[in-house]
C-alpha positions as CSV (number, residue, x, y, z in Angstrom):
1,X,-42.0,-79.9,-57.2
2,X,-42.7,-76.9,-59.6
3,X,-40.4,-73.9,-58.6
4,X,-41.8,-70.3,-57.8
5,X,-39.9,-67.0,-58.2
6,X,-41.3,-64.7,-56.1
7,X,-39.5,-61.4,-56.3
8,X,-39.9,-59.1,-53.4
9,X,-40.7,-62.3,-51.2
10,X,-39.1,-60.5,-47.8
11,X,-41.9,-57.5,-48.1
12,X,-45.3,-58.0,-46.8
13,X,-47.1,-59.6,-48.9
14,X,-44.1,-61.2,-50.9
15,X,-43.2,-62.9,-47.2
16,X,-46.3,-64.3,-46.8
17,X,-47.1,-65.4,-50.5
18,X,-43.5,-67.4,-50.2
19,X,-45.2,-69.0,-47.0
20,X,-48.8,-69.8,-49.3
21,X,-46.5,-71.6,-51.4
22,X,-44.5,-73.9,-49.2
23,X,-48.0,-74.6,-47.6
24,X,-49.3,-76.0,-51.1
25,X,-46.2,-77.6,-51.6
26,X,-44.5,-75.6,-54.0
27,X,-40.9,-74.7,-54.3
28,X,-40.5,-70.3,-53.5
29,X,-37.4,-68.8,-54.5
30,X,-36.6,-65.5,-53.2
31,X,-35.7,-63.0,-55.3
32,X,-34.4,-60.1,-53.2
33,X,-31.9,-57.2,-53.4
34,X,-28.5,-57.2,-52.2
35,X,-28.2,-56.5,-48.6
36,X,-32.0,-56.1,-47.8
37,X,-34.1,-57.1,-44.7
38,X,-34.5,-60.6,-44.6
39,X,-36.1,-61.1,-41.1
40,X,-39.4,-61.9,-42.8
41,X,-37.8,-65.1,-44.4
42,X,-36.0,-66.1,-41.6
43,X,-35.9,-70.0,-40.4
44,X,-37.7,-70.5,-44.3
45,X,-35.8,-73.6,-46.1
46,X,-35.7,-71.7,-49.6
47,X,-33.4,-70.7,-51.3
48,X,-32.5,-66.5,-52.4
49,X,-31.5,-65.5,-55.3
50,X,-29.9,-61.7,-55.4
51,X,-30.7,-58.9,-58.2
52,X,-32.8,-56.2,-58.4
53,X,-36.2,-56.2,-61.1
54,X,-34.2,-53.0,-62.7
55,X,-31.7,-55.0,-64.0
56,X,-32.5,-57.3,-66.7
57,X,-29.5,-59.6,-66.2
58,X,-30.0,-60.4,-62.8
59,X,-33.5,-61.9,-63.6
60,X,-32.6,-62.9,-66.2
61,X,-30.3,-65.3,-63.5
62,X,-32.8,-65.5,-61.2
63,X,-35.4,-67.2,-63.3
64,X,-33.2,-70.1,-64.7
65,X,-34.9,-73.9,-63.6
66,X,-38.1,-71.8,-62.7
67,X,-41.8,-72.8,-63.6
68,X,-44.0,-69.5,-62.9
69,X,-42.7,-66.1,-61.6
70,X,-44.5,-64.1,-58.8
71,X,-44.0,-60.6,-59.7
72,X,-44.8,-58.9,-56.0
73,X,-41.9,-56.5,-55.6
74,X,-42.8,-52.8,-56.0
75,X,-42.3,-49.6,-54.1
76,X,-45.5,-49.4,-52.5
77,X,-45.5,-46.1,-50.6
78,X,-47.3,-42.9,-50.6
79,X,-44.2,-40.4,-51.2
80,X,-40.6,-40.7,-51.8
81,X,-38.0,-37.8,-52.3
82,X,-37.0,-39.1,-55.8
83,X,-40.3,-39.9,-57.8
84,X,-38.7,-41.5,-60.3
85,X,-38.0,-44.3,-58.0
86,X,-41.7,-45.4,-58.6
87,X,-42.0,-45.7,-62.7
88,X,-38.4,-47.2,-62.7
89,X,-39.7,-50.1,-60.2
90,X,-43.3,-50.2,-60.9
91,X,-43.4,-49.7,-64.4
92,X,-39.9,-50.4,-66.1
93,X,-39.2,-53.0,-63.0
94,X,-42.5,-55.0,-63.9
95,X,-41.8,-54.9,-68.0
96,X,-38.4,-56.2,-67.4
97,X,-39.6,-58.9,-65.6
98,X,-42.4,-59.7,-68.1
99,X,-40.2,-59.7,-70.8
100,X,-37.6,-61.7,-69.4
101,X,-40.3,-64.3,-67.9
102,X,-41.9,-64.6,-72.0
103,X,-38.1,-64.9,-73.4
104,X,-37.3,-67.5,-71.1
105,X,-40.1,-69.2,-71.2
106,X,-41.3,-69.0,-67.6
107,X,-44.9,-71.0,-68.2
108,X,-47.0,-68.4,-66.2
109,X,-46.4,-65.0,-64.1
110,X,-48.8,-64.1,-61.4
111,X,-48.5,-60.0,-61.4
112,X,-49.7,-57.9,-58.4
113,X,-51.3,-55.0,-59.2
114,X,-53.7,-53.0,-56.7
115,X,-57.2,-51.9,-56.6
116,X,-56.0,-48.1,-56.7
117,X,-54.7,-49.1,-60.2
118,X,-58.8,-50.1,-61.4
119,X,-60.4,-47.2,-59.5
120,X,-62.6,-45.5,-56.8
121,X,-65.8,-45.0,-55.7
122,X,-67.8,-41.8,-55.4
123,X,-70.4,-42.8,-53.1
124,X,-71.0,-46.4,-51.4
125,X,-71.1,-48.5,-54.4
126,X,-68.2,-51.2,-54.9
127,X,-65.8,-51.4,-57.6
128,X,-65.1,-54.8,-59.7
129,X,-63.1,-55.5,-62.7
130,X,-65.1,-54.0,-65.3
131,X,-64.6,-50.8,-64.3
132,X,-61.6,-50.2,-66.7
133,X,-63.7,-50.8,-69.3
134,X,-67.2,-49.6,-68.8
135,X,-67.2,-46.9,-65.5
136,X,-70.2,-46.6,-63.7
137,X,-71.5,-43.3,-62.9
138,X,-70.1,-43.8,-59.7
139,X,-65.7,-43.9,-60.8
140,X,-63.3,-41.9,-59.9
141,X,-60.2,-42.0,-62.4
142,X,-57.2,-42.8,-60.0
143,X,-54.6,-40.7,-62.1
144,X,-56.8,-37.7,-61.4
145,X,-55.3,-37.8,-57.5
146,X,-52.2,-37.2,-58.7
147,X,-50.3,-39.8,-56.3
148,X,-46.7,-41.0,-58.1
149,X,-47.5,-44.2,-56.9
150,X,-51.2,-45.0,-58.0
151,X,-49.9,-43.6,-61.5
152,X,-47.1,-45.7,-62.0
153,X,-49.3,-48.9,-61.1
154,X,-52.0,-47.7,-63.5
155,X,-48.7,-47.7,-66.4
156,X,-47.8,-50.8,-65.2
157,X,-50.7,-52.8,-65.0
158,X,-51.3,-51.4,-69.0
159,X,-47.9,-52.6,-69.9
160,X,-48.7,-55.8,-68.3
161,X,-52.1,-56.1,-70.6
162,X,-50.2,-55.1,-73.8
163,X,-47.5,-58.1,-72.6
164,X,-50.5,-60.4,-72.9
165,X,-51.5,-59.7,-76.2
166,X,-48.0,-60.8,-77.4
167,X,-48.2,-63.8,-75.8
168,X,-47.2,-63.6,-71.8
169,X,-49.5,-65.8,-70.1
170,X,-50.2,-63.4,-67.0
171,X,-52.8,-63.6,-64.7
172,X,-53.3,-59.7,-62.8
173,X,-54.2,-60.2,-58.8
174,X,-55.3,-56.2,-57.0
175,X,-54.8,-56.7,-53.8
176,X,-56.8,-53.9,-51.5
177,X,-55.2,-52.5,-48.2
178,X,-53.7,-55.9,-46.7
179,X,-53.0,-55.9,-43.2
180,X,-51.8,-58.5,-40.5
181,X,-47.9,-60.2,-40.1
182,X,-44.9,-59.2,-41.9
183,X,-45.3,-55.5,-42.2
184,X,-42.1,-54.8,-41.1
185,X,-41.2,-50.9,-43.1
186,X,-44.8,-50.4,-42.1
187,X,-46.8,-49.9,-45.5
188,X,-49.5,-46.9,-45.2
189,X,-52.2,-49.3,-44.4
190,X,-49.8,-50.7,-41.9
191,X,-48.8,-47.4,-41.0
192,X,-52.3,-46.6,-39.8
193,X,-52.8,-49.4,-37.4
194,X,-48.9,-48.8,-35.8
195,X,-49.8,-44.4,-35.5
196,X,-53.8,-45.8,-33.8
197,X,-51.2,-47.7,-32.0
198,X,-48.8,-44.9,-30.7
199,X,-51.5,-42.4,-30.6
200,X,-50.5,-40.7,-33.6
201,X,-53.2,-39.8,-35.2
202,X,-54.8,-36.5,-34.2
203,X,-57.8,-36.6,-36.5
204,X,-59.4,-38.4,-39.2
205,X,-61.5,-38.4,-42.2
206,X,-63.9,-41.3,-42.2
207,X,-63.0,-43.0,-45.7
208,X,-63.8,-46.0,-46.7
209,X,-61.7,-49.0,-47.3
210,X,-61.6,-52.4,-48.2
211,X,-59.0,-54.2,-45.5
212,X,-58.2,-57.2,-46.2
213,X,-55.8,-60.0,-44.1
214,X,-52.5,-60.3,-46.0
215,X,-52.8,-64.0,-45.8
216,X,-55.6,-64.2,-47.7
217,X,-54.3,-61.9,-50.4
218,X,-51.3,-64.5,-50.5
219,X,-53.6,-67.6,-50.8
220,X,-55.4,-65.7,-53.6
221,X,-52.2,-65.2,-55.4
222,X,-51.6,-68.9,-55.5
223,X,-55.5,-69.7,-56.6
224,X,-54.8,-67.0,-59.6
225,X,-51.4,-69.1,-60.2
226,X,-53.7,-72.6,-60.2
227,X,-57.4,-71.2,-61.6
228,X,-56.9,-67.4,-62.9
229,X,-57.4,-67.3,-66.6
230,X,-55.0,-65.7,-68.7
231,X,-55.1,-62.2,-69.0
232,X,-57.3,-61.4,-66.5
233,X,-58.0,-59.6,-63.5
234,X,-58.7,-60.3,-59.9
235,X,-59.5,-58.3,-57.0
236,X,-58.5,-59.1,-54.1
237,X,-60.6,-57.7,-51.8
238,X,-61.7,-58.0,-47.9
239,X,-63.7,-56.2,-45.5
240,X,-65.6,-52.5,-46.9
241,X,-65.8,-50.7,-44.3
242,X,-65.7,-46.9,-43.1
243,X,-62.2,-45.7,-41.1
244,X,-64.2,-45.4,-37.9
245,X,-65.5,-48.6,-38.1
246,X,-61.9,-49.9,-38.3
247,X,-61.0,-47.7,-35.8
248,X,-63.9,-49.4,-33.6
249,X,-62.1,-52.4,-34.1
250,X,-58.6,-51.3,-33.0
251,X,-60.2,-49.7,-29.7
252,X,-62.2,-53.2,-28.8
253,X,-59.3,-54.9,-29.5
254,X,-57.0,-52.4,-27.4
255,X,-59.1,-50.5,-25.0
256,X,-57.5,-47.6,-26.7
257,X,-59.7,-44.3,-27.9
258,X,-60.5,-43.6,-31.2
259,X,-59.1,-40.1,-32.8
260,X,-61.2,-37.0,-34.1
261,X,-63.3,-37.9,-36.5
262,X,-63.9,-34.4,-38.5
263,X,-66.1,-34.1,-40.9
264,X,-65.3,-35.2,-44.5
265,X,-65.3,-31.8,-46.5
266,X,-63.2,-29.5,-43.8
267,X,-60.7,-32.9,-42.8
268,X,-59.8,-32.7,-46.7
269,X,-59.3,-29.5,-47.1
270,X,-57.1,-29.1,-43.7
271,X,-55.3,-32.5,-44.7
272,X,-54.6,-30.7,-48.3
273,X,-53.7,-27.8,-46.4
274,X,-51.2,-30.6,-43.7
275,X,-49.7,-32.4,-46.2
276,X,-48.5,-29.4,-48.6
277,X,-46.7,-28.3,-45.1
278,X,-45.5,-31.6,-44.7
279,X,-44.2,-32.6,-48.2
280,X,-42.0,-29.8,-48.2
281,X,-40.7,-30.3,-45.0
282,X,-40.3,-34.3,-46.1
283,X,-38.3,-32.6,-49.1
284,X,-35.5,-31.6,-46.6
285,X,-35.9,-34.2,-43.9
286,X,-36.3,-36.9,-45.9
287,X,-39.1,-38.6,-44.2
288,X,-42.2,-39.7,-45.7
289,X,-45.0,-36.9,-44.6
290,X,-48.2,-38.2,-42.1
291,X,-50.2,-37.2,-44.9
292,X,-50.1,-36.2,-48.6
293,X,-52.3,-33.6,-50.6
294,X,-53.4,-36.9,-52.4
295,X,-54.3,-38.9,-49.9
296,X,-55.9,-35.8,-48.5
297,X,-58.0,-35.4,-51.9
298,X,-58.9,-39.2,-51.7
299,X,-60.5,-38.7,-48.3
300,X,-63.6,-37.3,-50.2
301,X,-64.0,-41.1,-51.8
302,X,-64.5,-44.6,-50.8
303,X,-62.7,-47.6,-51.5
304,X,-64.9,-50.2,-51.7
305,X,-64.3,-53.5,-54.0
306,X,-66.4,-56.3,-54.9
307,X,-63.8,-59.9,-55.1
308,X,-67.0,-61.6,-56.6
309,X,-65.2,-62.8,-59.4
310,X,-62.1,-63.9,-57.4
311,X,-64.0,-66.2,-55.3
312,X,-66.5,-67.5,-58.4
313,X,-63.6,-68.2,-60.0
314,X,-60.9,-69.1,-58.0
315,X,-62.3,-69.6,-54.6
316,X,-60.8,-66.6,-53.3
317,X,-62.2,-66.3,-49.3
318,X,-62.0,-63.6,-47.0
319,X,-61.6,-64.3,-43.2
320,X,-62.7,-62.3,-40.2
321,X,-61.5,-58.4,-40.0
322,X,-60.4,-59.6,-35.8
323,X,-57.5,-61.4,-37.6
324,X,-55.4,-59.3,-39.2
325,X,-55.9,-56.9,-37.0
326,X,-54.8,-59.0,-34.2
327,X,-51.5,-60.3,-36.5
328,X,-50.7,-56.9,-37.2
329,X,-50.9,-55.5,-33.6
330,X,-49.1,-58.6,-32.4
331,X,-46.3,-58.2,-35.0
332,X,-45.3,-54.8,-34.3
333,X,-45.5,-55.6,-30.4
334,X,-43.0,-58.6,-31.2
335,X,-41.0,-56.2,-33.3
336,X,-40.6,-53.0,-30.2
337,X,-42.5,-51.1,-33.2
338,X,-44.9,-49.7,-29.6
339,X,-44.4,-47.4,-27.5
340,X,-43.2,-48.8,-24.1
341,X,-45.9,-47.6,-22.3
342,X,-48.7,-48.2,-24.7
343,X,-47.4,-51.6,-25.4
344,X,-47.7,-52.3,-21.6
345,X,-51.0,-51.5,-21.8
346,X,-52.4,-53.7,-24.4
347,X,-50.2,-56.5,-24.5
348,X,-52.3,-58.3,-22.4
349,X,-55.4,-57.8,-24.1
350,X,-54.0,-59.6,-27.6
């Protein structure tokens, strides 16, 4: 039975790539920090090994007896008091763990990247895989939103390239915005079902996304592991579709109204206006702001990806939006993650 390192494997998607693995009959090993949240592992058969991808030694541990590395863990979030926290995860994180995985011989690393990290769209047309090297009239350069975290995955992803051309066999899987079980910080995309949830969200601006189940980001990480060619890229896309469309989804499912849809021009320049307000209040509070001046900026673009090449090549599928909706919604009832009273009123309608 080969053995998989997945690092991150209690997050969201590291949790449910683990439980892609065990379900192809592979052996996950957990690579986790010290003293972190392990409910999304619990009654798993693995075994977990400790360190942290900023410290070369303790991969360098965690990979002994190990076939192929999943490298899943990152700090994905919009904002974080310390922004160095993202390049030394996402960027000097992911190189350690490429460097350690071609010294030690590891015989292939699955990396997960993100869709931010290729680009975005300025009108309704869909992003694929060659868009880093030949944009369409249509891109939007991701670094030009300014977001720590986009940039830091842009670095990363090229330090992961440059890694190839000495030798690292790596095959690069962009996930979209994954939603469904095991998103237990939340994650923004998460984020925004729990707020439609708890009635949150006072208005919106009607962006366009790509949601995609979780699960089937995980089973595409395991097809890139079997049938991803070195060196390349796959996105891992879902369902394109505008934020009240999604939202349409949440009320059928719920029976709960959808929020204030304003339009797209005045939403970005009041969220701009919001999330300056509420970044420097995050600065002394220390929690993450509703919205940033980035995300606010992105709200004039669409997200919208083509995973034609995923499921040509690997047989990547995508499975009904109702799904991960439904996980998600259920997962953060399970979790007391609802209000009491709104939770009373849809639990029986899941």
């Amino acid at each position: 039975m080969k053995k998989c390192l997945v690092t991150g494997a209690n997050g969201f998607v590291g949790a449910n790539v683990v439980r892609a693995l065990i379900e192809k009959g592979y052996e996950p090993i957990a690579f986790v920090r010290p003293n972190t949240n392990l409910e999304n592992l619990k009654g798993l058969e693995i075994e977990i090994r400790e360190g942290d991808i900023r410290d070369v030694d303790s991969i360098s541990k965690a990979v002994r007896g190990v076939n192929y590395v999943f490298h899943v863990g990152a700090a994905y979030l919009f904002w974080a008091k310390n922004t160095d926290l993202f390049y030394e995860t996402n960027v000097k994180g992911t190189l350690n763990v490429i460097e350690v995985a071609l010294k030690s011989g590891i015989e292939r690393v699955i990396y997960t990247s993100t869709t931010g990290a290729i680009g975005l769209s300025r009108d309704l047309n869909m992003i694929d895989e060659t868009a880093l090297e030949n944009p369409p009239k249509w891109y939007f350069d991701p670094w030009s939103l300014g977001d720590h975290y986009s940039r830091s995955k842009i670095l990363a992803q090229k330090e992961v390239i440059r890694k190839v051309k000495e030798g690292a066999d790596v095959v690069i899987v962009c996930p979209s915005a994954p939603i469904g079980w095991g998103d237990y910080k939340p994650t923004p995309t998460g984020l925004l079902i729990l707020k439609f949830l708890n009635r949150e969200i006072p208005f919106y601006s009607d962006v366009g996304f790509s949601f995609v189940n979780v699960k089937d980001v995980a089973r595409g990480h395991v097809l890139a592991l079997e049938k991803g060619k070195k060196g390349e890229i796959y996105i891992l896309a879902g369902h394109n579709m505008f934020l009240s469309e999604f939202f349409d989804v949440l009320s059928r499912i719920t029976g709960l109204r959808k929020p204030l849809k304003l339009p797209r021009g005045f939403s970005s320049f009041l969220g701009q206006i919001v999330g300056f307000i509420l970044e420097l209040w995050a600065k002394f509070s220390g929690n993450p702001p509703l919205i940033t001046r980035a995300q606010a900026r992105a709200s004039l673009l669409n997200l919208f990806y083509s995973s034609e090449k995923a499921k040509r090549e690997l047989g990547y599928t995508i499975s009904p939006i109702e799904e991960p909706v439904k996980d998600a919604i259920k997962y953060f009832l399970e979790k007391g993650m609802v209000k009491r009273k709104i939770k009373e009123k849809i639990e029986g309608k899941i």
